[in-house]
VOPAGU-2260 file (C-alpha; in pm, 1 decimal, decimal comma):
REM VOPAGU-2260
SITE   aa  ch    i         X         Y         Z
SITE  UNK   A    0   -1339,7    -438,9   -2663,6
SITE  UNK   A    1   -1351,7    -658,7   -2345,8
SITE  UNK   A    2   -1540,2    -503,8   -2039,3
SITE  UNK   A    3   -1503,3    -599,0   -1685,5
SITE  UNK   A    4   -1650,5    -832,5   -1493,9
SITE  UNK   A    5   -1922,3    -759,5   -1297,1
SITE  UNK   A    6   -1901,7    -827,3    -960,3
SITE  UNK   A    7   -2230,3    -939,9    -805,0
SITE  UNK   A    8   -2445,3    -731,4    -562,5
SITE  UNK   A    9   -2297,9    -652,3    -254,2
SITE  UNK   A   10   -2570,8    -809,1     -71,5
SITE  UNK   A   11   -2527,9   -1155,8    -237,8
SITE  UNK   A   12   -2096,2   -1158,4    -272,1
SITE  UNK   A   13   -1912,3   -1411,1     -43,0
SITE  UNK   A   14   -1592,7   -1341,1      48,9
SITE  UNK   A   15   -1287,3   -1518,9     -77,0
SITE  UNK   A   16   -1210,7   -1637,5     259,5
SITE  UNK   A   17   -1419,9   -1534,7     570,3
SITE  UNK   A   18   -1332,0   -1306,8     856,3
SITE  UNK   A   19   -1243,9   -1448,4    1203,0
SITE  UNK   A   20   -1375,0   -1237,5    1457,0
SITE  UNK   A   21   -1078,7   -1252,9    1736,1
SITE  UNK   A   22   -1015,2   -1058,4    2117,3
SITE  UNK   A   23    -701,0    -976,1    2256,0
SITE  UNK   A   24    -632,2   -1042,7    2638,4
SITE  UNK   A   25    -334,5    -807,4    2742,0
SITE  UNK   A   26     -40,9    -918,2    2929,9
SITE  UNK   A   27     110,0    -555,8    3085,4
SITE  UNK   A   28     492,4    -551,9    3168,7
SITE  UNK   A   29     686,9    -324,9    3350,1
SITE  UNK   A   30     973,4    -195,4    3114,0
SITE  UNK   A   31    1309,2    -106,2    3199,0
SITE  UNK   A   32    1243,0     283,8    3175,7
SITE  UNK   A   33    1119,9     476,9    3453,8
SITE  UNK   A   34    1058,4     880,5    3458,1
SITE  UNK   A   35    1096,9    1077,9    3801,8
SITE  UNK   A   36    1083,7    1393,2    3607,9
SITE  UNK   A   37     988,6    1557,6    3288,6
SITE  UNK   A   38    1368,4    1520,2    3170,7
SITE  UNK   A   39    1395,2    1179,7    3220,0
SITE  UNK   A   40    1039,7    1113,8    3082,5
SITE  UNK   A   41    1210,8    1272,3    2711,9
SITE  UNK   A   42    1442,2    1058,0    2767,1
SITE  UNK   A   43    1268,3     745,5    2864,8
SITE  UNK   A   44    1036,6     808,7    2544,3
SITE  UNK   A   45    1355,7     833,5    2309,3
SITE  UNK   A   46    1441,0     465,2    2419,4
SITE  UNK   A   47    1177,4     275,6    2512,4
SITE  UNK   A   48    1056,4       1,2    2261,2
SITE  UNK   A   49     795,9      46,5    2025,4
SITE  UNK   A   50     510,5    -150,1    2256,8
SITE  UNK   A   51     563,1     100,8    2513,0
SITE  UNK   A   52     490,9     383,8    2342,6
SITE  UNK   A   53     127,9     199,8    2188,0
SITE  UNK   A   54      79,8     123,2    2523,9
SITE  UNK   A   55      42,8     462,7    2612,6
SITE  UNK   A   56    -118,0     618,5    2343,3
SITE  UNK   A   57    -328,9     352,4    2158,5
SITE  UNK   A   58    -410,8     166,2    2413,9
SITE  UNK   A   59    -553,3     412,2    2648,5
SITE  UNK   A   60    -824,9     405,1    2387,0
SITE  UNK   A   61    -905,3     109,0    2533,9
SITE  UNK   A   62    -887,4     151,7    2862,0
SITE  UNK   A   63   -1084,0     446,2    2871,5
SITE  UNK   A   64   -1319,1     432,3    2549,2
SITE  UNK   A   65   -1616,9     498,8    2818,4
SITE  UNK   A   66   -1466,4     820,5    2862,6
SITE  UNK   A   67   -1520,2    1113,2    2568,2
SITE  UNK   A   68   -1355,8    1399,6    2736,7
SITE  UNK   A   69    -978,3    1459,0    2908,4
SITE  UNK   A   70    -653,9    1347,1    2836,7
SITE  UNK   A   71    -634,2    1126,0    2535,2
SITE  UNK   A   72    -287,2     922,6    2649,1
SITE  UNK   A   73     -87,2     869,3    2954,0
SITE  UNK   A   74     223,0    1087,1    2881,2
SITE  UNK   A   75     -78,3    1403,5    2892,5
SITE  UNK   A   76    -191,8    1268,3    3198,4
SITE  UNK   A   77      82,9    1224,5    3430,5
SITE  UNK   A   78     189,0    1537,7    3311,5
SITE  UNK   A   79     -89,3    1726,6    3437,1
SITE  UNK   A   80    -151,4    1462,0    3716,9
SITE  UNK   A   81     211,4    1425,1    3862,4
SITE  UNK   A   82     424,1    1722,4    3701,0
SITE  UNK   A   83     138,1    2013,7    3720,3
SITE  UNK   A   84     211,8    2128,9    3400,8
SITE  UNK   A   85    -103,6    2189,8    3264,1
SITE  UNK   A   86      53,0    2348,2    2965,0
SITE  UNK   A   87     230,3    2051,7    2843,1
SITE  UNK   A   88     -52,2    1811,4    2919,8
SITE  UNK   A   89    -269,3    2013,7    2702,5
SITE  UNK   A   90      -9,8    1997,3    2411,3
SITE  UNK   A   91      40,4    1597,9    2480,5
SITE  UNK   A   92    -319,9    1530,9    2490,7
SITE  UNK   A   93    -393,0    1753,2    2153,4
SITE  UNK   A   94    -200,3    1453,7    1980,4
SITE  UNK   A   95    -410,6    1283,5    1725,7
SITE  UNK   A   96    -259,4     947,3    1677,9
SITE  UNK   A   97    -454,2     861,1    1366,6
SITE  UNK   A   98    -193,9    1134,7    1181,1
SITE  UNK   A   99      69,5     890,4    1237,4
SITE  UNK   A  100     192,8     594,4     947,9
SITE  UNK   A  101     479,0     455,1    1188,2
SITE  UNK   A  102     533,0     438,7    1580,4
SITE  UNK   A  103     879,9     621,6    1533,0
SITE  UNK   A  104     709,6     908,3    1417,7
SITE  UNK   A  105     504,6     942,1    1689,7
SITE  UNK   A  106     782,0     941,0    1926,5
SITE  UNK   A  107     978,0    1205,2    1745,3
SITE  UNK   A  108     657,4    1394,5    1769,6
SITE  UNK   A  109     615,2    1339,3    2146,5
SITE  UNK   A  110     982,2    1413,9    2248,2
SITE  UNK   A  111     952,9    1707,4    2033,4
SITE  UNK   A  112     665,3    1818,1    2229,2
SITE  UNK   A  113     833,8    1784,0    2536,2
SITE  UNK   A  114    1156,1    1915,1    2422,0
SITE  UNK   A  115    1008,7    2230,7    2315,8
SITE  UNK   A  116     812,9    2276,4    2613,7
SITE  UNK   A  117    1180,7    2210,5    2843,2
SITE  UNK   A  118    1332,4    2488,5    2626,1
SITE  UNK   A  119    1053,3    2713,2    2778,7
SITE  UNK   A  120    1050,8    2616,7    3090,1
SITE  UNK   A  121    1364,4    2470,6    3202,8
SITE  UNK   A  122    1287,6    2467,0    3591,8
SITE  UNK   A  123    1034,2    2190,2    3504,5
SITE  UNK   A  124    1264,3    1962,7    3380,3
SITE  UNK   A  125    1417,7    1824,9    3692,9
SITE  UNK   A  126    1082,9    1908,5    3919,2
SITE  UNK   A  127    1012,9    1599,0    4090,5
SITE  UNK   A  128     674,2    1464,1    3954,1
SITE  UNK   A  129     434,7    1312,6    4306,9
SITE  UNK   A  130     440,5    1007,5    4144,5
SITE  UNK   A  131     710,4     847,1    3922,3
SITE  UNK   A  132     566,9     688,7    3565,5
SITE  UNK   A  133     674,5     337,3    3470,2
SITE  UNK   A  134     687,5     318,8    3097,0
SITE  UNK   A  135     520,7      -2,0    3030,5
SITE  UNK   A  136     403,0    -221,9    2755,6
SITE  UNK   A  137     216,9    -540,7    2693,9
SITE  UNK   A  138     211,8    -915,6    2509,0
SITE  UNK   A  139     -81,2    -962,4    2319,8
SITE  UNK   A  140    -290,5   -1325,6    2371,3
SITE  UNK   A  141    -531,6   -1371,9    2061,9
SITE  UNK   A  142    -854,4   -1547,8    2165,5
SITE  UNK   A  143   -1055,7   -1652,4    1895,6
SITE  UNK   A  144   -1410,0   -1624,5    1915,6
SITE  UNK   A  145   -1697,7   -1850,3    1762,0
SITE  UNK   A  146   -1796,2   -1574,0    1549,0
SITE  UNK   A  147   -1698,0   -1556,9    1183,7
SITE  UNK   A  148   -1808,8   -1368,3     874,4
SITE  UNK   A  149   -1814,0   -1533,4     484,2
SITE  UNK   A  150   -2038,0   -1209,8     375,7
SITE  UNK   A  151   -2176,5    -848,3     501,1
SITE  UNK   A  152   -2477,6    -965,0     634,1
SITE  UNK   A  153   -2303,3   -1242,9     858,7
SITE  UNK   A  154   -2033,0    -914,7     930,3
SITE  UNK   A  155   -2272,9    -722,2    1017,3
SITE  UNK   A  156   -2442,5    -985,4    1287,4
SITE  UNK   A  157   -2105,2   -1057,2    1423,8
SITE  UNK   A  158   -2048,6    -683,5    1481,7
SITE  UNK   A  159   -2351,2    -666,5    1700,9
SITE  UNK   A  160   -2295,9    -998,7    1894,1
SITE  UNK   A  161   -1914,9    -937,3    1979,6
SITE  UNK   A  162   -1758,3    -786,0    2260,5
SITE  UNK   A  163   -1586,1    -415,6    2256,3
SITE  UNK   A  164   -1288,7    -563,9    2311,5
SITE  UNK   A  165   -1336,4    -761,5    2010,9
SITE  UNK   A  166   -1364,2    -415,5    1819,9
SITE  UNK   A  167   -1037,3    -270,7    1983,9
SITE  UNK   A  168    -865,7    -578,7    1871,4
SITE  UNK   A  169    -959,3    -549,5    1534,6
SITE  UNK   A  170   -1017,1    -140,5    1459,7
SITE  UNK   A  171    -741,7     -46,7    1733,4
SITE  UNK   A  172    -500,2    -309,7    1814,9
SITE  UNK   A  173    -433,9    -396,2    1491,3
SITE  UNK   A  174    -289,4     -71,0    1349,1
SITE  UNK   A  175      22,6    -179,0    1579,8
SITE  UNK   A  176      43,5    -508,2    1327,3
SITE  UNK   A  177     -60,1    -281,1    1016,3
SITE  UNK   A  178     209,1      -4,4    1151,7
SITE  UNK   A  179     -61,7     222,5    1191,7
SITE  UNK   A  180    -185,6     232,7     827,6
SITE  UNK   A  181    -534,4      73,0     885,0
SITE  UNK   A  182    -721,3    -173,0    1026,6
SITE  UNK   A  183    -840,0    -525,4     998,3
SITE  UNK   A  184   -1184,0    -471,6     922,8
SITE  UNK   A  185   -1136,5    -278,1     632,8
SITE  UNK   A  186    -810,1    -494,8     522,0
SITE  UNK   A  187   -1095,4    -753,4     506,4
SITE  UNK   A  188   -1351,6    -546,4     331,1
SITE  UNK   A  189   -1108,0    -468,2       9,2
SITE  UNK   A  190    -884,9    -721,6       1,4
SITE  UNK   A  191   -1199,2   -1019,7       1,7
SITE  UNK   A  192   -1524,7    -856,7    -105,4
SITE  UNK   A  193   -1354,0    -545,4    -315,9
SITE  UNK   A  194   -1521,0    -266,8    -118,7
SITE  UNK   A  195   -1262,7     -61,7    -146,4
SITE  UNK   A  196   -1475,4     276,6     -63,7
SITE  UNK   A  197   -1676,5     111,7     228,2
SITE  UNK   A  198   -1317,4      36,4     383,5
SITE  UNK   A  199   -1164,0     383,9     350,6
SITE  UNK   A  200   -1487,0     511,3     521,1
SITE  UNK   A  201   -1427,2     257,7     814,3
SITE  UNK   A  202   -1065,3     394,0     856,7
SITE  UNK   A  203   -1195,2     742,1     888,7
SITE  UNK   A  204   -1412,2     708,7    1144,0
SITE  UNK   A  205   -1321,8     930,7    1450,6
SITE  UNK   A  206   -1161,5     692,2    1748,4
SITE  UNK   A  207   -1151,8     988,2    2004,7
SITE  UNK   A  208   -1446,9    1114,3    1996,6
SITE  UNK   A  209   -1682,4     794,7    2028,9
SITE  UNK   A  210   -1647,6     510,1    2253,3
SITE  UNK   A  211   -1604,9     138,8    2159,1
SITE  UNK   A  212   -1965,3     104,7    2115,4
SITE  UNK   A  213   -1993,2     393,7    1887,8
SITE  UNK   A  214   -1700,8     296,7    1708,7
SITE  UNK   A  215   -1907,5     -20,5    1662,4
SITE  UNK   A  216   -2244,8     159,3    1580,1
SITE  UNK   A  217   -2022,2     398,7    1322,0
SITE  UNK   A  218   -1889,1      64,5    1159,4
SITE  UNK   A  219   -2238,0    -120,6    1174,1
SITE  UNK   A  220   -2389,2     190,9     969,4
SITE  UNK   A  221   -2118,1     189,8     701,5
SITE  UNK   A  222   -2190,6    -188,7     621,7
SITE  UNK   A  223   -2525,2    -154,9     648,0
SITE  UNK   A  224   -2577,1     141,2     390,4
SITE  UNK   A  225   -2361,4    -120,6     220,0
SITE  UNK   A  226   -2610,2    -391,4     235,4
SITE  UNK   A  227   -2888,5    -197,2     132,2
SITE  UNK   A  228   -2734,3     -37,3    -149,3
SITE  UNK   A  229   -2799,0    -322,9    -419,6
């Protein structure tokens, strides 16, 4: 009976074709949609583009990684900022993102948030907010880096030389590309060295509760468990 080939230590295996560590540098738009009111803000969110509503959710995680406390996206923040409605920024920012597989989800799940908490409180639908909210999005720029990786050692000394905005390109920005499903860091890790565990781990690792730089330290302790394994 034939047996499987066995694949060398993890400390030794090259990839079958390196990782290119890349940034992002954000172009931000104004979009057509603009919300004066909590009404128009459900409505705004049922036709914006897809881009607009990353812009608010995911990539607030960027904008604020330093932070580890308050209102995890915009929508939860001009609500409580602009609107008053403390109630309804508390259910907006209790969102976890990383439940979502596909951007029109999430905006079902926002307007449904909001559409519930109208049907509660209907005086607060045509309030006028103190500051209107321009729904907004943004073209991505890749800029490549000199860093790349062929194995987990050279990964892991790429992870510790690069920028955090290298790491929200890669763990962050990319689930916009992936639709949400993962990221490309552990894309890389299964699909070219067959570490199919140490990539599930990456993907689990908490983006609200760390910043960027403990999103890299989580990510620098998975590989190198990984490294030191064999």
């Amino acid at each position: 009976m034939a047996t499987a080939p066995q694949l060398p230590p993890t400390r030794s295996r090259w990839a079958r074709a390196p990782f290119y560590f890349n940034s992002g540098a954000h172009l931000l738009r104004i979009g057509r949609e603009k919300a004066n009111n909590l009404q128009e803000l459900l409505e705004a969110i049922r036709t914006c583009s897809e881009t607009s509503i990353f812009q608010h959710t995911f990539q607030t995680l960027e904008e604020h990684h330093f932070i580890r406390e308050g209102f995890s996206n915009d929508f939860s923040h001009w609500a409580f900022s602009s609107c008053n409605e403390v109630g309804l920024a508390e259910r907006l920012a209790a969102l976890d993102v990383r439940e979502f597989t596909s951007i029109a989800a999430l905006r079902e799940r926002l307007a449904g948030i909001i559409e519930t908490y109208l049907e509660k409180n209907p005086r607060a639908a045509t309030r006028q907010a103190m500051e209107p909210f321009y729904l907004m999005a943004s073209d991505l720029v890749v800029v490549p880096t000199p860093y790349v990786a062929r194995n987990l050692e050279e990964f892991a000394d790429g992870l510790r030389k690069v920028s955090i905005h290298v790491i929200y390109y890669h763990f962050i920005d990319a689930r916009l590309r992936l639709k949400l499903n993962n990221n490309d860091f552990s894309v890389w890790l299964e699909k070219e060295l067959d570490l199919g565990q140490a990539a599930d781990r990456l993907n689990q690792i908490d983006i609200y509760t760390s910043t960027l730089d403990g999103v890299r330290r989580s990510i620098l302790k998975i590989i190198e468990a990984e490294i030191n394994r064999n």
